[in-house]
N, C-alpha and C positions, 0 to 999 in steps of 0.2 A: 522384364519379368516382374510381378507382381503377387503378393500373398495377401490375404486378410487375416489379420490376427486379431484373436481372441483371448481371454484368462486363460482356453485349456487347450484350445483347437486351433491352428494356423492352418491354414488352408495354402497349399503347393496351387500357381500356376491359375490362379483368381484372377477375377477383373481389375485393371489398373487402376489408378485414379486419372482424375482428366488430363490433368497438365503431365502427365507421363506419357497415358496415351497418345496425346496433341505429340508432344517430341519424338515420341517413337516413331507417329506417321509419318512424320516430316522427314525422320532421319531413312527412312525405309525407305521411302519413297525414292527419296537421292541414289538409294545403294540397290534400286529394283530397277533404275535405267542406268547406271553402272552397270551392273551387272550383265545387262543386257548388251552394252557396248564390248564388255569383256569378253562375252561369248563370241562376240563377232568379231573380234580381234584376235583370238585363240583357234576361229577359223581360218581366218584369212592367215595367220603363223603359218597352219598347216598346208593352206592349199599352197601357196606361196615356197615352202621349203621341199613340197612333193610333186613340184611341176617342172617343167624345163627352166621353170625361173631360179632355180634353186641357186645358183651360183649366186644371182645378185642378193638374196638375201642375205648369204654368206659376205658377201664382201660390203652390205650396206651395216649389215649386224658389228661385222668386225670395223668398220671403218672410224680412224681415232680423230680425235680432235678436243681442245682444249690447250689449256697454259702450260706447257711439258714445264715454266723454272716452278711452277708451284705445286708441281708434283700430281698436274691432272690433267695430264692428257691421257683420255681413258676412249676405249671403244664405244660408241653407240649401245650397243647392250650393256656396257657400263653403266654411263650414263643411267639408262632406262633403270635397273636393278640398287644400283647407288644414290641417285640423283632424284630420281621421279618418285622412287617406293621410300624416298625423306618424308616427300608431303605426306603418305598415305600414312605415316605413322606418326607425323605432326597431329594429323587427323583422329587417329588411335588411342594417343596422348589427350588431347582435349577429354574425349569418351568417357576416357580412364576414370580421368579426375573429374568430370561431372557427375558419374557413377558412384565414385566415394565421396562427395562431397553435396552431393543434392540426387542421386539415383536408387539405383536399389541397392548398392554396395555401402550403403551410408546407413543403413540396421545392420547390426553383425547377425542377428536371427533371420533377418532375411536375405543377407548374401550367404548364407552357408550354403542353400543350393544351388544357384550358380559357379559358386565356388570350388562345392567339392566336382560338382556334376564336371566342369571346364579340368579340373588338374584326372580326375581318372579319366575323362575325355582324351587327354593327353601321355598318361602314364602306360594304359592300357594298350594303345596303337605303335607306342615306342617298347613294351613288351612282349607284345606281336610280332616285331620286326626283328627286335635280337633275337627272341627265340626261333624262327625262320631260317636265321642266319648263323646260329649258333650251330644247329642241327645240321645244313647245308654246307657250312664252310664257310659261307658269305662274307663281307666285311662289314663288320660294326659303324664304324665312322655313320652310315647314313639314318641311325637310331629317330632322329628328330623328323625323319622329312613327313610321315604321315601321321606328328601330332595336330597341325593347323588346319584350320577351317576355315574357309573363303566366305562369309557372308554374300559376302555382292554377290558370287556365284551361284552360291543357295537361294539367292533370291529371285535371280536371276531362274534359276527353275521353276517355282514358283508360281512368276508373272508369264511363262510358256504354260506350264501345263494348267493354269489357271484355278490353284487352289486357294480358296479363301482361306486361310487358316485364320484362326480369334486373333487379337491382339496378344492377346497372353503369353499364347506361342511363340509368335515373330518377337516380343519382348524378351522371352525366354534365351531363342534361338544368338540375339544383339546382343543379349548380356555372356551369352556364353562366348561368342564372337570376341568380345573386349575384353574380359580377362583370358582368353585363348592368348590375343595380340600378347598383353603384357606377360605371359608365360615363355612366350616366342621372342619376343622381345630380351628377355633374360637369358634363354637359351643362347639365342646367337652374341650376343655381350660375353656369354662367362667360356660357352665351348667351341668358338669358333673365331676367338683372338689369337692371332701366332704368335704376332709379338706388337709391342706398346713403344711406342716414340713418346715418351714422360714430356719432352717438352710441347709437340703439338698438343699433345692430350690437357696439359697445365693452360697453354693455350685457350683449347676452347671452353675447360673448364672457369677458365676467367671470363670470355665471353657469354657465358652463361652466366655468369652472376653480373653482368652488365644488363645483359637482357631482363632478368630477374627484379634487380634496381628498376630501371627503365619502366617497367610494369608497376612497379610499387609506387612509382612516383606519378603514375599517371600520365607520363607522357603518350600522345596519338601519333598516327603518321603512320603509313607503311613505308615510306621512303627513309622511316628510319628501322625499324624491324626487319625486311627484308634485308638490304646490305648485310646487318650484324647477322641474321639468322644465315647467309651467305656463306661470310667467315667464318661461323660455327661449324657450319658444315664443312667448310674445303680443309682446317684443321682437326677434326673429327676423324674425316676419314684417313689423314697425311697421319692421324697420331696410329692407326691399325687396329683399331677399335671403329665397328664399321658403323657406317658416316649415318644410317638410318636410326643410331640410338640417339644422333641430335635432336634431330624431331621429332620424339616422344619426349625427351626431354624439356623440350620449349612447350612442348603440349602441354606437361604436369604442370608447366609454373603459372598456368593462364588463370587468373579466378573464375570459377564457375556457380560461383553463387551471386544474384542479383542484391545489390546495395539496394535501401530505401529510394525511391522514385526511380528507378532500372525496369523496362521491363523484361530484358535478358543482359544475363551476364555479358562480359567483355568475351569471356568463352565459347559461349554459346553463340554470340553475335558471330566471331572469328570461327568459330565453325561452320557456321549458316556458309559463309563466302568463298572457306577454303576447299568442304567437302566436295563442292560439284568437282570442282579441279581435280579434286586426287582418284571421285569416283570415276568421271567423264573423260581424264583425259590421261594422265599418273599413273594409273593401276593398266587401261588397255593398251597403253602403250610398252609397258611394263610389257604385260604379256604376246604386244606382238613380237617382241625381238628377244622374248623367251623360248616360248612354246612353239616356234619352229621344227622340229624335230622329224624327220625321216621314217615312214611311218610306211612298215611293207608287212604280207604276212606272214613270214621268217619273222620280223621284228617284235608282232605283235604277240608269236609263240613262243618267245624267248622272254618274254614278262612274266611269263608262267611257269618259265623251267627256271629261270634265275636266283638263286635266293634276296638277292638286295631288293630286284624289281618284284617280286613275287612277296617280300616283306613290307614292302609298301604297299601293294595293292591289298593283302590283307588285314594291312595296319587300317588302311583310309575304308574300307568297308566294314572289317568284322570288330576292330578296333576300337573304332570312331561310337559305333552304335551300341556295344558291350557296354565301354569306359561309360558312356554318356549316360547312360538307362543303368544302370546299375549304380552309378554316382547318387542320379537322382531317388531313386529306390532308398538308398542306404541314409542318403538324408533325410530321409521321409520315415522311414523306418526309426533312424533314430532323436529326431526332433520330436516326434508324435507327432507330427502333421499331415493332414487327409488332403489327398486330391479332391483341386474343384469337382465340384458336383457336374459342371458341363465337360466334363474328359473323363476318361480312363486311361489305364496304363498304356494300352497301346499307343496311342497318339504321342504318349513323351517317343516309343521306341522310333515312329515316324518321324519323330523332329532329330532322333538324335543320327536316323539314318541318313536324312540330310544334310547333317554339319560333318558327315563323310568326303564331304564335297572338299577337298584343300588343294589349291590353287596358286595362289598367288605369294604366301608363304614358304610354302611346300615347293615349288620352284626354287623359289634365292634359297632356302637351308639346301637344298640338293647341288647348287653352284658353287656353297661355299663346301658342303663335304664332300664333294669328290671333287673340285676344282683341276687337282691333280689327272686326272685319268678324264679327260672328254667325251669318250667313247660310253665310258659306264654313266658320267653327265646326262648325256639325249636319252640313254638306255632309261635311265630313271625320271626323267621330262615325261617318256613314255607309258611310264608305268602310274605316275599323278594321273595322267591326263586319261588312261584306262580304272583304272582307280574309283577317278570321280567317276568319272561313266555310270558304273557300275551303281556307284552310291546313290546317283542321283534317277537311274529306272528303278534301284531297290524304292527308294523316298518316295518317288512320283505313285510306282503301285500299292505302296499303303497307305500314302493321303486319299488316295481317289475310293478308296473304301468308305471313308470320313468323310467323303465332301460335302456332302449334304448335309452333313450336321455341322458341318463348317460353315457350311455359307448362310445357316439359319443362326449359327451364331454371330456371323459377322453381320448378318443384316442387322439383326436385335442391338448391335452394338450401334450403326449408323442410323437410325429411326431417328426422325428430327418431326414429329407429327408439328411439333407448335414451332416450326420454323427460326427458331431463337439461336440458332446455331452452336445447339449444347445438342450432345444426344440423352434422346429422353431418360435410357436407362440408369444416367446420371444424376436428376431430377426429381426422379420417386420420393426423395423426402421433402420437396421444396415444394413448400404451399401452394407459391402463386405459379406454378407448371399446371398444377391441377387445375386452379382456378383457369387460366387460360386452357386447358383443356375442355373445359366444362364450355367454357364460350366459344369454343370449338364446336363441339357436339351439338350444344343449343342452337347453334345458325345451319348446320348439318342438316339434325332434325327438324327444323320451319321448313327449309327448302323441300325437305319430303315431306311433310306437309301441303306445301301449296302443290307440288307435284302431283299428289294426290286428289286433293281437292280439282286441278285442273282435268286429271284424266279421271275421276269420277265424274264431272260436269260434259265431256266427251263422249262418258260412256252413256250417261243419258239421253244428249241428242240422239246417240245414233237409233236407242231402242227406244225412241219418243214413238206417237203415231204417225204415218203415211200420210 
């Protein structure tokens, strides 16, 4: 996300600068065929647990393995939910800290829209849900599941229904995404620890300042950071403090700002390499031995009469899009800052009916709040997964309204006329763009010139005399 600011005027949701948008596409791009694997591993869940196969899912889901003297031998969907969704928030963590440290989070004037937009994005859809609950009887515990927002999967609609949205958007959409994470992130640390083992927890709290060392001193190697990030983890999660706040934690410590003669940070490098993993292979795997779930139409009208599932499903829809467009509203309103001149208010409401989409999040919070009770677990797997549904035909029918002015702004973005590999929009004030443009036009113009000349000289012969 991106602003232009001025002495009076800050402009919400303006063009980036280059080197943001270069990283945005890059990071986009990773999390637009993620995302795409996700969907197709959140199919294959479904068809897999509503077919005659079902039993082996069951028994491949449940099936344990691991170190039982070091306290992990854990189930396959263990694993996947513990284990795999570390890297996704190793990944999360990096984000974080390049956001505050070199992104848009790094102006306090320009993070207050992401900022507030992402906590009422959050506060709103978990107010939704108690009051649902409150009304119906329901049980509170599940407050959190329809704060989070799946990026990958938002994007993942996106690259199906094929809207171009500007950059601005999709920057928008990423930044709200990463302070979502670190929101979620906090959540599951503060209200979803039962209880603390002080000595594992001291444990990897020392391993973390080894690692931390380690980085400051410059040392390379993954053969030494993996092991240790290893043992951070199997103490992390032995301490009951769950094992995925390791790897946001190793994320914050990376430097994300490029030293003299760098041309990406150590961060950003370590990201380039970790992301495919966690998009490609971490997160769908994740969801294939989640999103399993039994799926009949008794089940699917029992989302709707439930209070819990019936609190999520109008958390992640009416929630998700309220919190987010009204955040952004309220920040705009009171910064004094005018929406880009290429958008109107609609299109935030479009983006923000989009980051209704919560997934992959929204899963683990629902494993860890009902843990106790299985049956109400799938029941609300169920009701995510109808949820986003929901969120993502509302999103798809009001980008497609926009598309056209999407796609004219997306082109206007990629326009490379003088083949330099900047896009020209960028350019406008650089001299020698014009000049190379001009010697553009001038060889343009000859060549229609001689054309001319040639089919003037054509046209002659033919009306010559017999």
């Amino acid at each position: 996300m991106a602003t232009t600011p001025s002495a009076n005027n800050r402009k919400l949701l303006g063009r980036l600068s280059l080197p943001e948008r270069n990283f945005v596409a890059d990071a986009l791009r990773t999390e637009t065929v993620g995302g795409v694997l996700l969907l197709v591993a959140a199919v294959a869940a479904l068809v897999w647990a509503n077919t005659p196969l079902r039993d082996s899912y069951a028994s491949v889901s449940q099936f344990h393995l691991g170190p039982s003297a070091l306290g992990l031998n854990l189930s396959v969907q263990h694993w996947a939910a513990d284990g795999l969704l570390a890297v996704f928030f190793f990944v999360a963590g990096i984000e974080l800290k390049r956001e505050l440290v070199a992104g848009e989070l790094r102006d306090p004037k320009a993070a207050i829209l992401p900022v507030v937009a992402a906590v009422c994005g959050m506060a709103v859809p978990a107010l939704v849900y108690t009051l649902t609950n409150a009304i119906g009887g329901g049980s509170l515990v599940g407050w959190a599941v329809p704060t989070a927002t799946d990026i990958a999967f938002a994007l993942a609609v996106l690259a199906v229904i094929g809207t171009s949205l500007p950059s601005s958007l999709r920057a928008f959409l990423l930044t709200l995404a990463v302070v979502d994470d670190l929101f979620a992130i906090l959540i599951i640390a503060i209200f979803f620890t039962d209880h603390i083992d002080f000595g594992a927890l001291g444990g990897a709290v020392v391993g973390l300042g080894v690692f931390w060392v380690l980085l400051r001193k410059g040392v390379r190697g993954w053969y030494v950071y993996v092991p240790l990030a290893l043992v951070i983890w199997g103490l992390m999660y032995n301490s009951g403090v769950h094992a995925t706040i390791s790897g946001v934690a190793m994320g914050l410590m990376l430097r994300c700002h490029p030293h003299e003669g760098e041309e990406h940070s150590p961060g950003e490098h370590i990201e380039h390499l970790v992301r495919p993993l966690s998009a490609g292979l971490a997160v769908p795997l994740f969801a294939l031995f989640s999103a399993g779930v039994v799926v009949s139409g008794g089940a699917i009208g029992d989302v709707f009469t439930r209070p819990e599932t019936l609190g999520v499903v109008l958390g992640l829809v009416v929630g998700k899009a309220v919190g987010i467009f009204g955040g952004t509203w309220l920040a705009a309103r009171f910064t004094r800052a005018s929406l880009s001149e290429d958008l109107v208010w609609p299109d935030v409401f479009a983006v923000a009916s989009l980051a209704g989409i919560g997934f992959t999040v929204s899963l683990l919070i629902d494993e860890l709040a009902f843990k106790n009770d299985p049956v109400l677990t799938d029941e609300v797997k169920a009701a995510v997964l109808i949820g986003s549904l929901i969120a993502a035909v509302l999103a798809t029918a009001l980008l497609k309204v926009r598309n056209a002015k999407y796609r004219a702004l997306y082109e206007a973005e990629e326009l490379d006329e003088d083949s330099d590999g900047i896009p020209d929009i960028y350019e406008q004030n650089n001299p020698a763009y014009h000049l190379r443009m001009a010697e553009i036009h001038e060889r343009k113009a000859a060549e229609h010139r001689r054309l001319a000349e040639v089919a003037g000289g054509a046209s002659e012969e033919n009306h010559g005399p017999a």
